[in-house]
C-alpha positions as CSV (number, residue, x, y, z in Angstrom):
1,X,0.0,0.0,0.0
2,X,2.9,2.4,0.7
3,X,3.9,4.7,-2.3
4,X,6.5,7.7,-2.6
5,X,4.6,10.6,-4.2
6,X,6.1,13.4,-4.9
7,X,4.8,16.7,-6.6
8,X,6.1,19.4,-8.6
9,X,4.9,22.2,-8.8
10,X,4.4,24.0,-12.3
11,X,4.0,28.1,-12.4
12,X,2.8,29.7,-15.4
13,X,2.3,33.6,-14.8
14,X,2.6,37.3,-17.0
15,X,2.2,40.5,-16.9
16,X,-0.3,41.7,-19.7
17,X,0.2,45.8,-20.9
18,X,-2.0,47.4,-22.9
19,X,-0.4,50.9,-24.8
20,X,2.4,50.5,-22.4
21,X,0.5,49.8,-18.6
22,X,0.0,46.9,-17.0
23,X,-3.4,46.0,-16.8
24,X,-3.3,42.2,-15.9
25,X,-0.9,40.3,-14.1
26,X,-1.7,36.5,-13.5
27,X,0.3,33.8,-11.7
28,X,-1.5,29.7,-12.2
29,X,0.2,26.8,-10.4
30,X,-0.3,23.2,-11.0
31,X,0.7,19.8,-10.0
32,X,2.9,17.5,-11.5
33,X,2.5,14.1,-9.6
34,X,5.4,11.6,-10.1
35,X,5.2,7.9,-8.6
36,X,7.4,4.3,-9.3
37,X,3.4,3.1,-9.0
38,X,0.0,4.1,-10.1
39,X,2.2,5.5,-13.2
40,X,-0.7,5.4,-15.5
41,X,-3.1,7.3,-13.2
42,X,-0.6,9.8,-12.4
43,X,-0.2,10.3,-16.5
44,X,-4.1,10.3,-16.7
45,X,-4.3,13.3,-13.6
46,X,-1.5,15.4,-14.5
47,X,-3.3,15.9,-18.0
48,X,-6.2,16.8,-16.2
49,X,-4.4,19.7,-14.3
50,X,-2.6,20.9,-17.4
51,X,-6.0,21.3,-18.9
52,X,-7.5,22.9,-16.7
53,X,-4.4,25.3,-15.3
54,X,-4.2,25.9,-19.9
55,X,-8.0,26.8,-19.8
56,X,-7.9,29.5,-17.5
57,X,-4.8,30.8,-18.9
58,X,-6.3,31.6,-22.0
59,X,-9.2,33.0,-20.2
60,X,-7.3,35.7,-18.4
61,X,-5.5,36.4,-21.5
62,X,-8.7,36.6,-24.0
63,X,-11.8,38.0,-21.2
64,X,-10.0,38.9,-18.1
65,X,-7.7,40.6,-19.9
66,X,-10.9,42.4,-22.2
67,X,-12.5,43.4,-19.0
68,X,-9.3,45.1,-17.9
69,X,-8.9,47.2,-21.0
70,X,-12.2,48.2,-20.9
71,X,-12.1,49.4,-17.4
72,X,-9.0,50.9,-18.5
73,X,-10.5,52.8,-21.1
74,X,-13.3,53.8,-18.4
75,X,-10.7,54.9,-15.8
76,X,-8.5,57.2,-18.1
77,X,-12.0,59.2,-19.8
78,X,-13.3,59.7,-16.1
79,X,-10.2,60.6,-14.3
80,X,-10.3,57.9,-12.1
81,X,-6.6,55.8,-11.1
82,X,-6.1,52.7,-13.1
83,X,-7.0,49.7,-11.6
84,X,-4.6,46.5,-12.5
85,X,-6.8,43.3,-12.6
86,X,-5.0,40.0,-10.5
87,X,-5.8,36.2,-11.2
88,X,-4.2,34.0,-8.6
89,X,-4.6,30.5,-9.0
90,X,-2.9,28.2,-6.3
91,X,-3.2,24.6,-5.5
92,X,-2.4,22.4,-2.0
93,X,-1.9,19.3,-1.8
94,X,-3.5,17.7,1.7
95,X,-3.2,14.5,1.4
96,X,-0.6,12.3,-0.5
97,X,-0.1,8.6,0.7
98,X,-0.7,5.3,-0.4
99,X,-3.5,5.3,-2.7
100,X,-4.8,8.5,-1.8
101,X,-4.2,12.1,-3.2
102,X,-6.2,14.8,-1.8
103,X,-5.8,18.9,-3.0
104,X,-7.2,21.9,-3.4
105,X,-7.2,25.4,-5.7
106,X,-7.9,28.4,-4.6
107,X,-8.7,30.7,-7.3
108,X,-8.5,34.9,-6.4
109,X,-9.5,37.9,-9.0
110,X,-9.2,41.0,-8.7
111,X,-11.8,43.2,-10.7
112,X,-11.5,46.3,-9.7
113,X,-13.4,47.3,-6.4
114,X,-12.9,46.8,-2.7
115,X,-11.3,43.4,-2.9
116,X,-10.7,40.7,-4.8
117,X,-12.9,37.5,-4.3
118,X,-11.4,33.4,-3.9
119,X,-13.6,30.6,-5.2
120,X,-11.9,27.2,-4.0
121,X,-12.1,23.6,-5.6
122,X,-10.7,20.3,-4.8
123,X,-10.3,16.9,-5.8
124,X,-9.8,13.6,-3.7
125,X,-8.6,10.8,-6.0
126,X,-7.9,6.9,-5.8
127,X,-5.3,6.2,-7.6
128,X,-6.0,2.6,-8.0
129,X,-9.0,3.4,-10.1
130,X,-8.0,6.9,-11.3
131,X,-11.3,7.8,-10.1
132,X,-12.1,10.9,-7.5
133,X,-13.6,9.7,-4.1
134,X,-16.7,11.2,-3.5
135,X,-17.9,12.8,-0.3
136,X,-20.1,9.6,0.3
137,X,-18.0,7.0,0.3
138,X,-15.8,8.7,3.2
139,X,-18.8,7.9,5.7
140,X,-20.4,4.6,7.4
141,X,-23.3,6.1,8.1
142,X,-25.0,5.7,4.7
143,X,-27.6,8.4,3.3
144,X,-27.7,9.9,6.8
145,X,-24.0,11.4,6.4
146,X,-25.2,14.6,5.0
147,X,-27.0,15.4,8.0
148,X,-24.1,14.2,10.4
149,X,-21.8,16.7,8.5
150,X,-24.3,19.7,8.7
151,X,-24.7,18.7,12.4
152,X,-20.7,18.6,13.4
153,X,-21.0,22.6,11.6
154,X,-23.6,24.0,13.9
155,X,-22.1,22.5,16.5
156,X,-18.7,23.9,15.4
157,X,-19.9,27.3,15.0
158,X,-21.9,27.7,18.0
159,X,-18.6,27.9,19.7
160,X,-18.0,31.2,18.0
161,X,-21.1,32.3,16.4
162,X,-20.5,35.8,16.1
163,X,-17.6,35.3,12.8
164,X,-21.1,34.2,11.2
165,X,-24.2,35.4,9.4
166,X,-27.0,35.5,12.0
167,X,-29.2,33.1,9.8
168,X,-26.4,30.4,9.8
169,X,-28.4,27.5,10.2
170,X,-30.4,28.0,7.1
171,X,-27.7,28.8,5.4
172,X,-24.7,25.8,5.7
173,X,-27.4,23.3,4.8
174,X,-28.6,25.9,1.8
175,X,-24.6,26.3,0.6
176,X,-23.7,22.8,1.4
177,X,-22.0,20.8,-1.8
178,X,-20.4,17.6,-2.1
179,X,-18.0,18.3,-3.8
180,X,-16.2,21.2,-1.0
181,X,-14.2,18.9,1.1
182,X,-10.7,17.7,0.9
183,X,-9.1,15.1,3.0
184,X,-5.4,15.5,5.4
185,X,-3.7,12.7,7.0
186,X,-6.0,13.3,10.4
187,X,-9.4,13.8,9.1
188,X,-12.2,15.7,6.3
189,X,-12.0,19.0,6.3
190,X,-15.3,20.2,5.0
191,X,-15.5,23.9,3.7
192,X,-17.9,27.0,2.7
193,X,-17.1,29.6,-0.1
194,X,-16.5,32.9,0.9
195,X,-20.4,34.7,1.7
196,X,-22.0,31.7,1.8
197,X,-21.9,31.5,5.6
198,X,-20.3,34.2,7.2
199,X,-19.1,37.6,5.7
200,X,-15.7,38.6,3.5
201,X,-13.9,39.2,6.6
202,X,-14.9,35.5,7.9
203,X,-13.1,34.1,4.9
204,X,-13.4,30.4,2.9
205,X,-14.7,28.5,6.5
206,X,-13.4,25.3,7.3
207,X,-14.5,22.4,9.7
208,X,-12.2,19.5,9.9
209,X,-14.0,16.2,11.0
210,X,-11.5,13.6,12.8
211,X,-11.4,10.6,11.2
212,X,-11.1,9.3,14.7
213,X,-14.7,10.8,15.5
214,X,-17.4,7.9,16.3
215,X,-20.3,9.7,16.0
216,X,-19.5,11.2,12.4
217,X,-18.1,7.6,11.7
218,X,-15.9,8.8,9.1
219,X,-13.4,6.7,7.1
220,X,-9.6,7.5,6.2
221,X,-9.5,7.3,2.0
222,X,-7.1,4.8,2.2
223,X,-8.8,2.0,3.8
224,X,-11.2,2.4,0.9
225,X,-9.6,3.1,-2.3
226,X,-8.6,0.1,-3.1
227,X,-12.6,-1.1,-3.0
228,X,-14.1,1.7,-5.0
């Protein structure tokens, strides 16, 4: 079951002008998995993160970079100071043993405006299969584990409530998806997009559920991957 994985991480970034100003800078990072097993899944998942780190590449060069020039163009006729647009897209990688590699992105744009705004995503694979591990399969407790997760958040949050949107309850069951969570070697971490809970300030909110926890009766990816 033991593997060596290791990971390289790939930067592709510029800085995009426009009649000589800098309107655009961008910085992507992806993984580059590399393994004496599991070579074929490895090949099969490194493809997938080129893809998707060459598709949004082209998309702040072609639209992000449109929107800046036009705000550009709106700045200069109105007197206003010219804003430089950012795209930021990083990647972590949680988990990485055995069978098991667990990471996520964290994508951050800058428009123009108060802030910029993050929008994470992650992935939790089996390499055995080369299939992602979905949220389900990481609990014993059947269709109820959607309700045991929204459970272990209120109770989280109750211990600070005030970081929090006053209608919180309605709202981590309302912005719950199955697809935000990401695994470490100690447990799920289960997470919320900035605004969906609690405000800017709050942050991307994360509860981590032990994989040691009996009543969430959760279940460490890799005494599973090798059965899904």
């Amino acid at each position: 079951m033991q593997s060596m994985i290791s990971v390289n991480k790939v930067v592709l970034k510029d800085e995009m002008k426009y009649k000589g100003t800098t309107l655009l800078t961008y910085q992507i990072e992806y993984p580059e998995f590399k393994s004496v097993n599991y070579q074929l899944s490895l090949a099969v998942i490194n493809k997938y993160y080129k893809a998707k780190a060459m598709k949004y590449k082209k998309y702040c060069e072609t639209e992000l970079f449109r929107m800046a020039v036009e705000q550009y163009k709106g700045d200069i006729a109105n007197n206003f100071p010219v804003r430089v647009f950012e795209a930021v897209l990083s990647d972590t990688v949680t988990y990485s043993a055995a069978c098991v590699i667990s990471l996520y992105f964290d994508q951050y744009e800058y428009t123009g405006g108060a802030h910029g705004n993050t929008v994470r995503s992650s992935q939790t694979w089996n390499l055995q299969s080369c299939t992602m591990i979905p949220l389900s399969k990481l609990f014993r407790c059947g269709i109820d584990y959607e309700a045991i997760i929204l459970a272990f958040v209120e109770k989280e949050i109750e211990k600070n409530p005030d970081i929090y949107f006053e209608n919180y309850k309605k709202l981590i069951r309302s912005t719950f998806h199955k697809k935000s969570f990401y695994c470490t070697p100690d447990s799920i971490v289960i997470y919320y997009q900035q605004y969906d809970i609690a405000p800017y300030s709050s942050g991307i909110r994360e509860f981590a559920i032990p994989y040691t926890s009996h009543t969430a009766c959760v279940t460490d990816p890799v005494k599973l991957c090798l059965t899904i």
